[in-house]
C-alpha positions in Angstrom: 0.0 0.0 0.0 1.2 3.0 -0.8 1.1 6.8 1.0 -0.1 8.3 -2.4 -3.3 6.0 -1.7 -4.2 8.4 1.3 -4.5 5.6 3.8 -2.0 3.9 6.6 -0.1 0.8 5.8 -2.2 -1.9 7.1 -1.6 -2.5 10.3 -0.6 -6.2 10.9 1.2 -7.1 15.2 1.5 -4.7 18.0 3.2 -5.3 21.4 4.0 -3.0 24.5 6.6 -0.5 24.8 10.6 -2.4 25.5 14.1 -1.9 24.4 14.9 -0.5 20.8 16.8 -2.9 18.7 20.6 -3.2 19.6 22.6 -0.5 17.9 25.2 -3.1 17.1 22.9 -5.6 15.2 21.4 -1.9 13.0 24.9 -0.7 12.5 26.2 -4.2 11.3 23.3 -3.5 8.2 23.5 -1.5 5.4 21.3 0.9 4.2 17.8 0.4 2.4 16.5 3.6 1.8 16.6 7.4 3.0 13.5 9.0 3.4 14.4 13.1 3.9 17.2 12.1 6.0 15.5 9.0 8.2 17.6 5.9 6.9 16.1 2.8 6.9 18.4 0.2 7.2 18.4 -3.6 5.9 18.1 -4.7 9.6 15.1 -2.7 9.8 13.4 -4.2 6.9 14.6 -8.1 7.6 12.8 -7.7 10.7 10.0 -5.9 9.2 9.6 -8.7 6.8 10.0 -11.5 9.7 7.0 -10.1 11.4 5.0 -9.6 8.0 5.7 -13.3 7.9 5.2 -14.9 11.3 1.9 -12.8 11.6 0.3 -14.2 8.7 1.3 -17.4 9.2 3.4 -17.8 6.2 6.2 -20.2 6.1 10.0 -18.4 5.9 11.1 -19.8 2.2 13.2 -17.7 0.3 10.3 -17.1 -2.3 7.9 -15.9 0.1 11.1 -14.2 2.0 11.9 -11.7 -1.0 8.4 -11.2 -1.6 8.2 -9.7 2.0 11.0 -7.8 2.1 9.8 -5.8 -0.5 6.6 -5.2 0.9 8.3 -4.5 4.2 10.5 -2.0 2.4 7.1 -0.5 1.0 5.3 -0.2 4.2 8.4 1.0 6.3 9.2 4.0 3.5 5.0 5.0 3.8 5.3 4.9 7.8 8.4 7.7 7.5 6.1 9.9 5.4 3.5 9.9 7.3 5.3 10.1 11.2 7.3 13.0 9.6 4.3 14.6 7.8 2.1 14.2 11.8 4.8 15.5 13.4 5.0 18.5 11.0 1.3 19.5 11.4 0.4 18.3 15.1 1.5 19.9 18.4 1.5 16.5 20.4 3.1 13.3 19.4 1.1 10.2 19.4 -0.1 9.3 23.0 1.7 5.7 24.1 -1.8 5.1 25.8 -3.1 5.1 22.6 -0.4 2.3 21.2 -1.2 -0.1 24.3 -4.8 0.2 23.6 -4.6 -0.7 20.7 -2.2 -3.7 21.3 -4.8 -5.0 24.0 -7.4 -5.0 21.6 -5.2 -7.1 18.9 -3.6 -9.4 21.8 -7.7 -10.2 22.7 -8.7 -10.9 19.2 -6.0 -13.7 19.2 -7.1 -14.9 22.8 -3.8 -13.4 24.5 -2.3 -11.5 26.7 -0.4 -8.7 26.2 2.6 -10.0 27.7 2.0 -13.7 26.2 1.5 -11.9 22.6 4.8 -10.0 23.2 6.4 -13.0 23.9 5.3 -15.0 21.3 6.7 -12.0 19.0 9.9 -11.9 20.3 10.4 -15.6 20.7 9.8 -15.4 16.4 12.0 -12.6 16.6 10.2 -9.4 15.9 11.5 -6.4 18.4 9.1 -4.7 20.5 10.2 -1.4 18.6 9.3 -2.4 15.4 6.1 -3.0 16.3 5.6 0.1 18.0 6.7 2.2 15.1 4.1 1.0 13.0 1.0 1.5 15.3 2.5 4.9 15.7 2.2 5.2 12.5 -1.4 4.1 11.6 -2.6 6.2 14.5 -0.6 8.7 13.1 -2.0 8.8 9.7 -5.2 8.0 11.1 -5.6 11.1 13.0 -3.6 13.6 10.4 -6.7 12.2 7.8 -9.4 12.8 10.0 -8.0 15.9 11.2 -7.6 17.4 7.1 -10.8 15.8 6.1 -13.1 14.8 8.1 -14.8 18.4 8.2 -15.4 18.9 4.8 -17.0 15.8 4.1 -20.7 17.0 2.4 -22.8 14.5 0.5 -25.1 16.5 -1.9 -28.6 15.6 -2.6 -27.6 13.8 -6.0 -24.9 11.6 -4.9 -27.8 10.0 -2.5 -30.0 10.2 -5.3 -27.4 8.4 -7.4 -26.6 5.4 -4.9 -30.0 4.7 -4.1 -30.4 4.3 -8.3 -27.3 2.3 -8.2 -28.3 0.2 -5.1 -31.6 -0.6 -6.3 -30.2 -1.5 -9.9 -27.3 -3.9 -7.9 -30.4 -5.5 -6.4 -31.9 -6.9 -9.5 -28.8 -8.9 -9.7 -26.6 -11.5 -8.3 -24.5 -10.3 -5.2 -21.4 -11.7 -3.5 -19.9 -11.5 -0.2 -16.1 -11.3 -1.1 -12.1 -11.1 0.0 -9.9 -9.8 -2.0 -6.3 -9.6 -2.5 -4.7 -7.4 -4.9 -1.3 -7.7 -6.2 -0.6 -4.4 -8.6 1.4 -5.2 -11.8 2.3 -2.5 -15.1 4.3 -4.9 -17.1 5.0 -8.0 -18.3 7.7 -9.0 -15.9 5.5 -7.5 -12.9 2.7 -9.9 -14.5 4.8 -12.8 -14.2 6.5 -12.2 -10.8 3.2 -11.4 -9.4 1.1 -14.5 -10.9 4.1 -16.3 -9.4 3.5 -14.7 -6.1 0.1 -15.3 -6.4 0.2 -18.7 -6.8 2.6 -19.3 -3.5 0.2 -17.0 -1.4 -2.6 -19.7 -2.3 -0.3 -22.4 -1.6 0.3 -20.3 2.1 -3.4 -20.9 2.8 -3.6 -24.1 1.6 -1.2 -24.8 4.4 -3.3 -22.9 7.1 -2.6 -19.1 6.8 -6.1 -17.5 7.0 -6.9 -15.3 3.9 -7.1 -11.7 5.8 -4.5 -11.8 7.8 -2.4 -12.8 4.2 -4.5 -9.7 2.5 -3.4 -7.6 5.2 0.0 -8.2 4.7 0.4 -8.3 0.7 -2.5 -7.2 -0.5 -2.3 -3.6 -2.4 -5.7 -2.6 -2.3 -7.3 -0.4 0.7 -9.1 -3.3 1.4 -6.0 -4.6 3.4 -6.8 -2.9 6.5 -9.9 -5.2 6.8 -8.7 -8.3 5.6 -9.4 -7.9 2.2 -13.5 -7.5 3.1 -14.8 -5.8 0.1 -18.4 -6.6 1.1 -21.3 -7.4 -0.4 -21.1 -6.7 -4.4 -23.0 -6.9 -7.2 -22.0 -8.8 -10.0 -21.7 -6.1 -12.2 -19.5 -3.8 -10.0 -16.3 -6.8 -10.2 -13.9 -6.0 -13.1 -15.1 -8.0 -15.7 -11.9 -10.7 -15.9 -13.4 -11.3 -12.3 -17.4 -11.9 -12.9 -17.1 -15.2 -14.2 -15.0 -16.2 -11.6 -17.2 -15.2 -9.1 -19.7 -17.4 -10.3 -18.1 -20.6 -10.6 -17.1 -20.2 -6.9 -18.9 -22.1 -3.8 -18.8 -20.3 -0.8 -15.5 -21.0 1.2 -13.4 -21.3 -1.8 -10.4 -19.2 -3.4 -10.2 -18.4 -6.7 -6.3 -18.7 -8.5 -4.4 -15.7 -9.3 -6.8 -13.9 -11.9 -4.9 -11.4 -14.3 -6.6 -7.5 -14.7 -4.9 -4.8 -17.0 -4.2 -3.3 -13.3 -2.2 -6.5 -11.7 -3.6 -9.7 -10.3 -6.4 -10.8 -7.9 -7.2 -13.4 -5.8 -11.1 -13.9 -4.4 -12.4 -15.8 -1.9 -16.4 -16.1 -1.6 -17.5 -16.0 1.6 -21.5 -16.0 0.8 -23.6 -15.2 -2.4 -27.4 -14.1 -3.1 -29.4 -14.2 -5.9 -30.9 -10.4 -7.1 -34.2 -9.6 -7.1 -36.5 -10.3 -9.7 -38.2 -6.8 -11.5 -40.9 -5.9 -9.6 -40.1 -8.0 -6.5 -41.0 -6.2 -3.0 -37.6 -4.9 -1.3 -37.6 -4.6 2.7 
């Protein structure tokens, strides 16, 4: 995902506040990338991609390794931007009571505690800090969106006008209940690499890595940050290289990698409903 998107790199582990990182094991590493003089060093993005790993329950092989140390690359260059661009327009930092929060809330979803969830981090070795650094930065972002936006927001009489039209057309016909994961691609050799990718992603679940926490962590669309939920959507509103495969699916299964002029897609169909006939009553 991508800062130029408007949204906060999907937010993935968290864990309570410890020690920074040794400055012997960052200063044995070389250096990734410099974003307006904040370096980002290969230590930082092998860690990055261990925890993009070990939270969605991918196995380590060097395949799946490269694959995320590029998005870890990606998501550690947005996070920068966006703590530089908060810190910039806000008078107060992030509040740490804020970070814990939210890493209560994610230890609870998987049944732990805080401390347990930290450990079982650490044992897989992820650093606390790491972690830190990226809620602090989907707060961040969070809050610098709302704060810019969130006023002007106005929805005019036609654009309701216009959804209801489109809603009540979408009803008429058939309507899935859908994941997604996006993979962008702008050449040939992108194509390739990311059907290739695609493929091994599937063969991730296949081995017990749940779809959205694998959308949340390679997925490019902003429908990372949920999963990949895309909701409830008509059949006519999925590119059209997708429709068909919507339809041949059974609730519970994942498509294969399906090729768009954009990049590639992989769906899972969680439930499907038939539309309306003309004419039918709507509640």
């Amino acid at each position: 995902m991508n800062i130029k998107q408007a949204c906060a790199a999907a937010l993935a582990v968290a864990a309570l506040a410890g020690a920074p990182a040794p400055a012997s094991a960052q200063l044995a590493e070389g250096v990734a990338a410099i974003v307006n003089d904040s370096v980002i060093s290969t230590y930082d993005v092998r860690v990055r991609a261990n925890m993009l790993l070990v939270s969605a329950g991918i196995q380590s092989t060097p395949e799946m390794l490269e694959r995320a140390r590029a998005q870890a690359l990606d998501e550690l260059i947005d996070e920068r931007l966006q703590i530089q661009e908060y810190r910039s327009r806000a008078d107060t930092p992030v509040n740490p009571d804020s970070i814990d929060r939210r890493i209560g809330d994610i230890a609870r979803s998987n049944n732990l505690t805080s401390e347990q969830f930290v450990e079982s981090l650490a044992a897989a070795g992820v650093p606390v800090s790491t972690l830190r650094q990226q809620i602090e930065a989907d707060i961040a972002w969070q809050a610098l969106m709302n704060g810019l936006y969130g006023s002007r927001l106005r929805i005019s009489e036609i654009e309701v006008r216009e959804t209801q039209e489109r809603l009540a057309a979408s009803a008429t016909r058939p309507q899935y209940l859908i994941s997604e994961i996006f993979l962008p691609a702008s050449n040939e050799g992108e194509f390739q690499n990311m059907m290739q990718g695609g493929m091994r992603l599937i063969q991730e679940m296949q081995n017990g890595a749940p779809f959205p926490l694998v959308a949340r962590q390679f997925s490019a669309s902003p429908t990372a940050a949920a999963g990949g939920d895309v909701g409830w959507i008509a059949a006519s509103e999925l590119a059209p290289e997708l429709q068909p495969i919507a339809e041949r699916l059974q609730p519970g299964q994942v498509s294969l990698p399906v090729r768009t002029p954009n990049g590639v897609y992989i769906i899972a169909l969680r439930e499907r409903r038939e539309g309306l006939s003309e004419g039918a009553p709507r509640r």
